[in-house]
N, C-alpha and C positions, 0 to 999 in steps of 0.2 A: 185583437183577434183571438178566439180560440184555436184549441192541438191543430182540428184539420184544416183550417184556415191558412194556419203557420207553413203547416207542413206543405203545401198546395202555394204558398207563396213563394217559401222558400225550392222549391224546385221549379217552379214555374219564370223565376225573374225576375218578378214581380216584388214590388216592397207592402203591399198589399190584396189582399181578397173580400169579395165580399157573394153574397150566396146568391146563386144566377149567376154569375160570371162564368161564358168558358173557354179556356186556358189549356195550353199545352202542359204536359207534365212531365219532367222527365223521370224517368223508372227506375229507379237502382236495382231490383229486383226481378228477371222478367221468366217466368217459370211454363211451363208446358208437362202437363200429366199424361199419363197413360193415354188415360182418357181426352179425349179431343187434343195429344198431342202429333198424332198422326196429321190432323187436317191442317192445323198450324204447317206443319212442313210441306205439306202441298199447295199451303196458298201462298206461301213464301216460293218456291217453288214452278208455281204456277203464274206467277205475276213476276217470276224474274227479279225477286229481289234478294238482298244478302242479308247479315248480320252482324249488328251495327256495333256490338262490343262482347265477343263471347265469354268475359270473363264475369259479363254479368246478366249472363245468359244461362237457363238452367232446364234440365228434365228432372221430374222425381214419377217413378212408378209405383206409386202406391194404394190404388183400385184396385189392382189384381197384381198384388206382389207374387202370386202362385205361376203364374203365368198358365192356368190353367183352361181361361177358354183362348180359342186360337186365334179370334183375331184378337183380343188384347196381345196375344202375343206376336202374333205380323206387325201389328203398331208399336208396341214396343221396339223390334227387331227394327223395322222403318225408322224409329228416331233413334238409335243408336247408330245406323249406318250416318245419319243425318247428323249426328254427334260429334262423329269423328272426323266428320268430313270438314267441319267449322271450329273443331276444339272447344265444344260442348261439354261442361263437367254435366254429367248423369249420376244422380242417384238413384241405382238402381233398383230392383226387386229385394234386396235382401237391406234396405237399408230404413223406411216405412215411410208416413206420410210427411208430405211434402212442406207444406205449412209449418209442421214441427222442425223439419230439419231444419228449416231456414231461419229459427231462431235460434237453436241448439248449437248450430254450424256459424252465427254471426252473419249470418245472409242479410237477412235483416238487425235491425235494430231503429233502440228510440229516432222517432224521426225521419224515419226511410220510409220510401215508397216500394211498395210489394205488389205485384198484380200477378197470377196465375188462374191457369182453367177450371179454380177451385170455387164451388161459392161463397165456402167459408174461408177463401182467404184472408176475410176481415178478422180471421183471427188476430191480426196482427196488432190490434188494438187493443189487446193485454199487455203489449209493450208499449204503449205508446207510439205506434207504427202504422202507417194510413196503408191498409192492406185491403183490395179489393180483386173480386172473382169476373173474370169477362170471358169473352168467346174469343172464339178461332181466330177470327178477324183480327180485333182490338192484340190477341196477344200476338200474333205474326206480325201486326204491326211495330208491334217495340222491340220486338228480335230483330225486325230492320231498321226502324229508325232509331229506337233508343226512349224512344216519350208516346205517347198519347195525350187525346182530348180528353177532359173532364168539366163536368158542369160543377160548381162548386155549389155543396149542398148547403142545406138552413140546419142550424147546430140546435139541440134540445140539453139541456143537462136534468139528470136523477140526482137529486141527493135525498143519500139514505141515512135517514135520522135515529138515533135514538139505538141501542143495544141489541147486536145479535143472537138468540137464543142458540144455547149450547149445541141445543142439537141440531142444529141448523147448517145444511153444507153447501158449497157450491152452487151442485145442482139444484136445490131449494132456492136456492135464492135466485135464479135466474128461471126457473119456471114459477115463480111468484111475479116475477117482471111480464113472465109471457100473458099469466091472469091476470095482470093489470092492465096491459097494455095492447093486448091479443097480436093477429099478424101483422095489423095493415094500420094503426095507430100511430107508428114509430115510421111508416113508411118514406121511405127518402129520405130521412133524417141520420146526422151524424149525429151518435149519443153520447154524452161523456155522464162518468159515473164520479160521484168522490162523497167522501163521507167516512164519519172516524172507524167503521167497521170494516170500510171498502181497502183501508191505508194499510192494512196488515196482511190482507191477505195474497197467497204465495203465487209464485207465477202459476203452478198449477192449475189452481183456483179461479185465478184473472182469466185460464185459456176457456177453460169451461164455460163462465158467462160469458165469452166476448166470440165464441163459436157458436151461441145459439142467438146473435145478431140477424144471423140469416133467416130464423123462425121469424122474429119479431119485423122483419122488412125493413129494418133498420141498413142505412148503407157502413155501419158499422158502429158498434162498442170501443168504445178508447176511455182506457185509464192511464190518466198520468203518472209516469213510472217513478216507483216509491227506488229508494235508493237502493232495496237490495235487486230489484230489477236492473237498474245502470249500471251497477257492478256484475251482475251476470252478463249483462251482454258485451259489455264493457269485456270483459275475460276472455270472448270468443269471438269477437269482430275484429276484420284486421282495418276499421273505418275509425280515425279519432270525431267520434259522433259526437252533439250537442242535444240531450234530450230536448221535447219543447214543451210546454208547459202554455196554457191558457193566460190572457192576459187578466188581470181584478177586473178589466172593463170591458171583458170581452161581451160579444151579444150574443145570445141565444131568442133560440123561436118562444119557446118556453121553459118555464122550469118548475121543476115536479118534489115536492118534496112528499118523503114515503116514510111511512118509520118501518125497520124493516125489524124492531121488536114486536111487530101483528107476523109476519111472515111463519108460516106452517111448512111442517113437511109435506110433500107432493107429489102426485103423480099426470102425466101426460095419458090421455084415454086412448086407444087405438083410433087412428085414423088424423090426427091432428095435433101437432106440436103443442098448439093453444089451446085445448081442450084440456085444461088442466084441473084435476080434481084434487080435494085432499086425501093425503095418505089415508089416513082412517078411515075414507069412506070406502077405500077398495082391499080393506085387510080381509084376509083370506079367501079374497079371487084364487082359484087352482091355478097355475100354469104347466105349461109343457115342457118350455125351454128359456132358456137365460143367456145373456150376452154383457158381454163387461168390454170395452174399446169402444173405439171411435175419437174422431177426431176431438171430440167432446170430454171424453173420461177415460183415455191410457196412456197418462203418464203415471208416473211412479209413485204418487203419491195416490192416486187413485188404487193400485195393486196393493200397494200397502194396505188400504183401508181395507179393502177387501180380503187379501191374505188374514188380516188381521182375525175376522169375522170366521174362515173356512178353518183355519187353522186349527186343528183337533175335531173336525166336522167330515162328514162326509156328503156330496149331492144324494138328493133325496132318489131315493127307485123312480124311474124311469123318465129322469130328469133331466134335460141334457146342458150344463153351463159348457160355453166357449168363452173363452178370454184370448183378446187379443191387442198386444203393445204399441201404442204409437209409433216409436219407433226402435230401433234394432238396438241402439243405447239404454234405452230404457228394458229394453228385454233382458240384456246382456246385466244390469243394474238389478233387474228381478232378482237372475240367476246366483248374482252374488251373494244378494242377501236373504237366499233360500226361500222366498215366494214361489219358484217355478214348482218347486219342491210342495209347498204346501197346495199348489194347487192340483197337483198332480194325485198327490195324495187321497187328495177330497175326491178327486173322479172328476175334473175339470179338463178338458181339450186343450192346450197352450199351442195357438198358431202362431209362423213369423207375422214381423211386424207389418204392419198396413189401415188400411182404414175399414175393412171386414162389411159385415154385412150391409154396410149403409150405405157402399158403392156397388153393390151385388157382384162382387168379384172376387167375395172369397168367405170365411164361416159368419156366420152369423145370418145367412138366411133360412126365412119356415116355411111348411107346408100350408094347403088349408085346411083352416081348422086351427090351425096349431097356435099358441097363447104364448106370445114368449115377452119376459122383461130387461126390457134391454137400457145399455145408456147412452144410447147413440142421440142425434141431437135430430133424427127427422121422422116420424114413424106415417108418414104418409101412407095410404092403401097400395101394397103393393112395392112398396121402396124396399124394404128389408125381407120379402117374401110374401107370399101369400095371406099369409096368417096374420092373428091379431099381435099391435106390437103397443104395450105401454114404455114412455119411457121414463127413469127414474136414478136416483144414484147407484152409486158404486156398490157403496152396503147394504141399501135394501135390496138389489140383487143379489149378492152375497148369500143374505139370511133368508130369503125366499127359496135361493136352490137347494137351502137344506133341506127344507118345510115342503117345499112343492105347491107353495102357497104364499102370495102377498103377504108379508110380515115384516118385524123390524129386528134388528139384532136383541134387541132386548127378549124378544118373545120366545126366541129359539129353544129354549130349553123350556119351555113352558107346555103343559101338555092343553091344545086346543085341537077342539071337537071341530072339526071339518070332514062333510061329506066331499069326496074326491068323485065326483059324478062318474059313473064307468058309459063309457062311447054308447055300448053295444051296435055301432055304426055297419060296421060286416053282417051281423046276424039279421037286420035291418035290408041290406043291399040284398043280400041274399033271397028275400022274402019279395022283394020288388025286381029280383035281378029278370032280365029276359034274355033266353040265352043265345048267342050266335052261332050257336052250333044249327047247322041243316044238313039232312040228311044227302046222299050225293045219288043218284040216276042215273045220270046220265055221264059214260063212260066214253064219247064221241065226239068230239068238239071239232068245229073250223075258225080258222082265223086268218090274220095277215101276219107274216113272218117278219120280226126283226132280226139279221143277220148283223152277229156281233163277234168277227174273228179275231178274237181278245183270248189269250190263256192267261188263269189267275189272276181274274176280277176278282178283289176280294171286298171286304165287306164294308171299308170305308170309300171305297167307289161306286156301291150300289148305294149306300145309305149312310150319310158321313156321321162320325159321330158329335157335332154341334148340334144334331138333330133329336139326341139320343132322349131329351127329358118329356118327347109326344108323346104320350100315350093312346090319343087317339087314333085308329088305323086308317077313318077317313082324312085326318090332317096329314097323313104320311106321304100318300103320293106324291106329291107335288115337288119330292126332294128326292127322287127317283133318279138314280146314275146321274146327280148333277155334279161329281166331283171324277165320272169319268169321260176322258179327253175325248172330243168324238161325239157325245152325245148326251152334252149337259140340257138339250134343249127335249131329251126323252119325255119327262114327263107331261109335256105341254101338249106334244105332237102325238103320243101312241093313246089309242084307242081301246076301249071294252072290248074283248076277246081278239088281243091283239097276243103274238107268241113269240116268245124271243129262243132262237139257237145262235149258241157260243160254244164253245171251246173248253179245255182242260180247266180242272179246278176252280170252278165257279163257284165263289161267295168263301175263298179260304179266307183269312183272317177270325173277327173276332165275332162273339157267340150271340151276338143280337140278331133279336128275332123282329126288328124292323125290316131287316133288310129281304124277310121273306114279305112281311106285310104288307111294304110297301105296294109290293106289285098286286098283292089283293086290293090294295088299297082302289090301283088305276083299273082294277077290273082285265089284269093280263090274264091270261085265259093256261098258259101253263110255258115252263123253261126246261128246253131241251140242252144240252150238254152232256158231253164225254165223259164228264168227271166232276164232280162238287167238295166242296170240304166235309169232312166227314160232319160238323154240326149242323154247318148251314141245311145238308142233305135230310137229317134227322127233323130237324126245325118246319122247314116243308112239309115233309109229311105228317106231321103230327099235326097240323094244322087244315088239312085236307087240301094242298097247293099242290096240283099237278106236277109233279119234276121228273123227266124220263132222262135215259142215257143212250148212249149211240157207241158203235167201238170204231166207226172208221171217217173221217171228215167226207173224205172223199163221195161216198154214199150221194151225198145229197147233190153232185155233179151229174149225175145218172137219171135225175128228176129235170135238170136244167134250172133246180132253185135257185131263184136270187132276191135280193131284201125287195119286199114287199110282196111278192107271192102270196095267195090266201092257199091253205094248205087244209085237208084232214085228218084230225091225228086221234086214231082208237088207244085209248090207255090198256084195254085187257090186252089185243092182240099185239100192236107198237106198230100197225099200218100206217105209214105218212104218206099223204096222196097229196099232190101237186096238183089243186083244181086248174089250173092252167092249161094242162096239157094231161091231164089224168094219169099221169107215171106215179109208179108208190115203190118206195122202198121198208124194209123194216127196220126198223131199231126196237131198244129194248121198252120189252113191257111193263105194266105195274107188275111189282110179286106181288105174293099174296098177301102179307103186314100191309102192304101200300093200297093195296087195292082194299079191304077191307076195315084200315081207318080213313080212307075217303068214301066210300060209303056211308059207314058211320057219323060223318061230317067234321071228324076231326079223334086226335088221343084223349079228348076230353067228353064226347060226344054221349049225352046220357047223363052227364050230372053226375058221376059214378067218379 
């Protein structure tokens, strides 16, 4: 048998395997992330089952170690409570990705089975470790039973022939595999790698190509662990492990021999892993921004290389590199040996540890338009941000954030002639802009009253802030008081020139001017209230949104208003008439600043 053979037998029972067979498996390793670790505890949960061995049961938060959007952080909070409750070791937010810990911490090791919500959990086949990514389902499953099914796959082996060229790293050599092999070539296939240039290199190195398995569709990368591998893991498992090692007669589907002395430096083109170009064809592409982490390139050996390059360097003007650590060890190992320092230096961002822009839950993501060089291992449209993403080693991001431009460390100091294209993108908008200002008339309005006896409503109850990255004002409505109690259902139900009165201090909190928009958004026709926060009041009007005030609640008992009422409300005089029964009382009127940049159609009105 070959590694995953072995290993699939040996946990399954079995004194042997062969590829189609499917076999229980039992899980040494059974993990839940941030990400889809919420739904794992609901379907455990929801189907009434328990967990089948918590010491070999795990969380790691490392999508959004910032905990910065809110529901990563409800899910988070959800599997902690979930944690405790079962005696759940969690590694948290402050500790990084979860894949790494599990080798770092002896979670794994040679010969174990690892499954997590991760795709790349096949990392684990830099240790010789049958490490595979599943869903909600498959993983809730082995937090209760302790095993899952598996199909045993058809094994391929690469051997790489023949001398590494110097300058040849890692990531070269596994986006050399992806040009060989593209995504769907290697697909369903366990891969084993070996070869005299394969045998030396470090675990680092192993995690890098054996994390971008997932580009290639490979159900994973496994190298047989060289002895300084068994002794690292060896040092941090409390498991007396037997690595496993291929048989001389093992079968494979096929096998590939490469000489990986043709192998080039390379770059991934935006939009596809396997779209692999060579370096030199994309030397001095301009970029925008840079990224060094990911599950792919930050360990320490990776900063290293990179400190190595920044080190007496500064990022280039108007350039923006983020670096961030696999995990909190290795950060903490940066800081020792003065990398944080060098990066900081250079003008470099240094986040905690996580997996960054490649789970979009923390730096590492662009705008559009924006060119960034990253070493993450996926740059699909739209995975790391808007923007275009190459991706490539450690160093040539390094020596590009100096340059501002596709280059290689050697070129740095070298003076090359590159036009840095200027946008002129605004001067442009500007010339095509058409403006939303309109002038205002008509001072008189009717509508249906929404009665909202709320004091300080403030501004993440009219317009939360998950919503904050719209820019559009027509996408806005629709999230209109959905986070206040009473009437999450506002924006579905209220109508074009429909008017809402409330209460003291409407819209206190914070200074976002969605939460005026929004109601332009729904076509609310104008918000009567006692009292506003002093911005949100300011915000209104500067944008020509009806907002009046009132001094006595009471007032509007005298009309017999009640919610839904259509009413008349003159902005110059502050006549409110109750079309119902024709009774009006007054409240207060536009002044004159309000009345006259609503006219105007807004504080912007005129291009002025």
């Amino acid at each position: 048998m070959n590694i995953i053979e072995k290993i699939i037998a040996n946990h399954s029972g079995k004194e042997s395997v062969k590829p189609g067979e499917i076999v229980d498996i039992y899980i040494d390793a059974r993990v839940a992330r941030d990400f889809g670790g919420a739904n794992v505890v609901k379907n455990i949960v929801d189907n009434k089952l328990s967990v089948d061995n918590p010491n070999k049961t795990f969380f790691t938060f490392d999508c959004n170690p910032t905990g910065s959007d809110q529901k990563y952080a409800e899910n988070q909070h959800y599997c902690r409570q979930f944690a405790q409750e079962y005696g759940i070791k969690v590694f948290d937010i402050d500790r990084g990705i979860g894949t790494h810990l599990a080798i770092d911490n002896g979670i794994a090791f040679p010969g174990s089975t690892f499954i997590s919500t991760d795709s790349h959990a096949n990392i684990m086949g830099a240790i010789g470790s049958f490490g595979q990514g599943m869903g909600d389902q498959d993983i809730a499953a082995a937090f209760a039973n302790g095993k899952i099914w598996f199909k045993v796959p058809e094994s391929v082996k690469i051997n790489l022939i023949g001398k590494k060229p110097d300058n040849l790293n890692a990531k070269d050599i596994v986006l050399n595999l992806l040009s060989a092999f593209g995504s769907n070539k290697l697909l369903g296939y366990s891969v084993e790698i070996e070869g005299e240039s394969i045998e030396n290199l470090s675990l680092d190195e192993r995690i890098t190509i054996s994390s971008m398995g997932t580009e290639m569709g490979a159900i994973i990368i496994m190298f047989a662990p060289s002895s300084e591998i068994i002794n690292y893991c060896k040092q941090r498992s409390p498991v007396n492990f037997e690595p496993v090692f291929a048989d001389k007669d093992a079968n494979y589907k096929q096998i590939f021999n490469i000489d990986i002395s043709t192998f080039k430096p390379s770059i991934s083109m935006p939009g596809h892993p396997h779209d692999v170009n060579l370096l030199d064809n994309v030397i001095n592409t301009k970029i925008d921004s840079a990224f060094i982490g990911s599950c792919t390139n930050g360990r320490i050996e990776d900063l290293r290389s990179a400190a190595q390059i920044l080190e007496g360097n500064k990022i280039a003007k108007g350039i923006i590199l983020k670096i961030v650590p696999a995990t909190d060890d290795v950060w903490k190992q940066a800081m020792e040996e003065g990398l944080i320092k060098i990066f900081k230096d250079a003008g470099a961002l240094v986040s905690n540890a996580g997996c960054a822009g490649c789970a979009a839950g923390q730096v590492g993501q662009n705008g559009p338009e924006e060119v960034t060089l990253s070493t993450g291992n996926r740059n699909f449209a739209g995975k790391q941000g808007k923007g275009l993403v190459y991706l490539t080693s450690p160093e040539i991001v390094a020596a590009s954030a100096i340059t501002g431009y596709i280059t290689t460390p050697n070129n740095i100091n070298k003076t090359t002639e590159v036009e840095h294209p200027k946008y002129n993108k605004f001067a442009k908008l500007k010339e095509s802009a058409k403006t939303n200002i309109q002038k205002k008339d008509k001072l008189i309005t009717e509508g249906r009253i929404w009665i909202i006896e709320k004091d300080d409503i403030d501004t993440d109850m009219i317009y939360h802030n998950r919503y904050l990255a719209i820019t559009e004002i027509k996408e806005m409505g629709q999230y209109t008081f959905d986070n206040l109690k009473g009437f999450e259902t506002f924006a579905k139900e209220a109508k074009p020139g429909d008017i809402v009165l409330t209460l003291k201090n409407f819209g206190c909190g914070s200074s976002r001017q969605q939460a005026v928009d929004c109601f332009i958004s729904l076509g609310i026709e104008a918000i009567i209230a006692e009292s506003y926060g002093a911005i949100y009041e300011r915000n209104a009007i500067n944008v020509a949104f009806p907002i009046l005030t009132y001094s006595n609640y009471e007032i509007f008992k005298e009309i017999d208003l009640v919610n839904g009422d259509n009413i008349r409300l003159n902005f110059e005089t502050g006549l409110l008439t109750n079309l119902k029964n024709n009774k009006s009382v007054n409240i207060n009127s536009f002044s004159d600043v309000q009345k006259e940049i609503y006219i105007k159609g807004g504080l912007l009105g005129g291009g002025k």
